[in-house]
N, C-alpha and C positions, 0 to 999 in steps of 0.2 A: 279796305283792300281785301279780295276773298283770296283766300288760300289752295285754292281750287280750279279746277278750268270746267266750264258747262261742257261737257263733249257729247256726241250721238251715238248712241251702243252702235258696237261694231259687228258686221256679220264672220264672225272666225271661218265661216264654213266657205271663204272665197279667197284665193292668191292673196296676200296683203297689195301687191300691185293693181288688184281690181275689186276693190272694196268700195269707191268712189269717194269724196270728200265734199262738205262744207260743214260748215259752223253756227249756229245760231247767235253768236256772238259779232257777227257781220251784219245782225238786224236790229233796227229800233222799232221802238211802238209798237204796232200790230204788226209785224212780219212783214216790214219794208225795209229794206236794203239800206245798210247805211248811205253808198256810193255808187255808182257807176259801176262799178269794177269788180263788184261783187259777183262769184261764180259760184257754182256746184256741180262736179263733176260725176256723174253717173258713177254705176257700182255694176258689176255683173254684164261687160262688153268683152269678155274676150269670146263668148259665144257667137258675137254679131259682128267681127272683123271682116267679113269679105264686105255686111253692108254699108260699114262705116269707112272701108276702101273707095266704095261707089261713091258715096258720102261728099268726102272727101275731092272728089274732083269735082264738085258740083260747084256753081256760084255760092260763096261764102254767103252771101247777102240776102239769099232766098229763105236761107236756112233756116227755120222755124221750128217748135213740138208742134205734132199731132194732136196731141194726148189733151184729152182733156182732165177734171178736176175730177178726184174720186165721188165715186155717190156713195149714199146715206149706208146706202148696205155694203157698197165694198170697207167705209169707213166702220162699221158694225166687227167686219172680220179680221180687219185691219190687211187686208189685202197688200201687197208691195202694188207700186206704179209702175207699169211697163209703159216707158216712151218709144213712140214712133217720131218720125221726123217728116216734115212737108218741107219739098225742094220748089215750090212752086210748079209745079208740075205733076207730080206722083206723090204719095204716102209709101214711106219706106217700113219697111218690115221692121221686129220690135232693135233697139241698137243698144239695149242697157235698161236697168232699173235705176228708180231715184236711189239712192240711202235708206238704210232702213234708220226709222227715226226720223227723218227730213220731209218727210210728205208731208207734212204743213205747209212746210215752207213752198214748197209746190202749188200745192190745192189754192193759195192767199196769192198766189203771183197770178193763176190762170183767172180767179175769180176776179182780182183786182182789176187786170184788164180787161174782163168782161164786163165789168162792173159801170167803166168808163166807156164805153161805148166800140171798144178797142176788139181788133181779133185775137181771142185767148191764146194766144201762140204765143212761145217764150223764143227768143234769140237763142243759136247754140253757135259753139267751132268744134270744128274736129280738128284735135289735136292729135299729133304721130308722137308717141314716147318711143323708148329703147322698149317697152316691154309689147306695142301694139298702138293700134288708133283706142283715142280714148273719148268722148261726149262731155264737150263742157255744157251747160246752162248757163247763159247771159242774164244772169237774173239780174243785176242792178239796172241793167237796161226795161226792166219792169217797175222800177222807181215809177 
């Protein structure tokens, strides 16, 4: 039993309400998702509320990332991941960054479904909190 919880450094320099979350402890093996049900919610969207208002009225179903997987040299400077969203129709302006720390978990979901012969696009919801609209990632649905 560890004594300890594996956590993601936190970025202090954002609201604690828009920091985003998930957990590496939601993955086995190589950076696959235990379940279904496994999410991660974007960090740094209170800047993109009017786009995640737009978002938000759009067919749940369409909703997909943009964004593809970091390259070699954004990986070099450690770049954060700005997500765009595809509505099936349009590419939406940027709506949140992954976690800092979690872009593994990112980069392994878009490659794995690329890998498979699959369109690298991750499922999202937009979700409404008390504090604003917020960007999940349906990553277990990248199982």
């Amino acid at each position: 039993m560890a004594f300890w919880k594996k956590s993601s450094p936190v970025d202090e320099s954002l609201p604690k309400t828009d920091r985003g979350s998930g957990s590496f402890d939601d993955y086995v093996g190589v950076l696959v998702p235990k379940n279904a049900k496994v999410t991660m919610r974007l960090a740094n969207s209170d800047p993109f509320q009017d786009e995640l208002a737009a978002l938000a009225g759009e067919d749940p179903e369409l909703l997909t990332t943009a964004t593809p997987a970091r390259t070699l040299d954004q990986e070099r400077v450690d770049a954060p991941i700005e997500v765009r969203i595809f509505s099936g129709r349009r590419v939406s302006g940027p709506v949140g960054f992954v976690p800092r720390g979690l872009e593994s978990l990112y980069d392994e979901a878009v490659r794995r479904l690329d890998g498979r012969g699959a369109k690298p696009r991750i499922p999202v919801a937009v979700v409404q909190t008390k504090h604003g609209y917020r960007l999940d990632l349906l990553m277990g649905q990248t199982k």
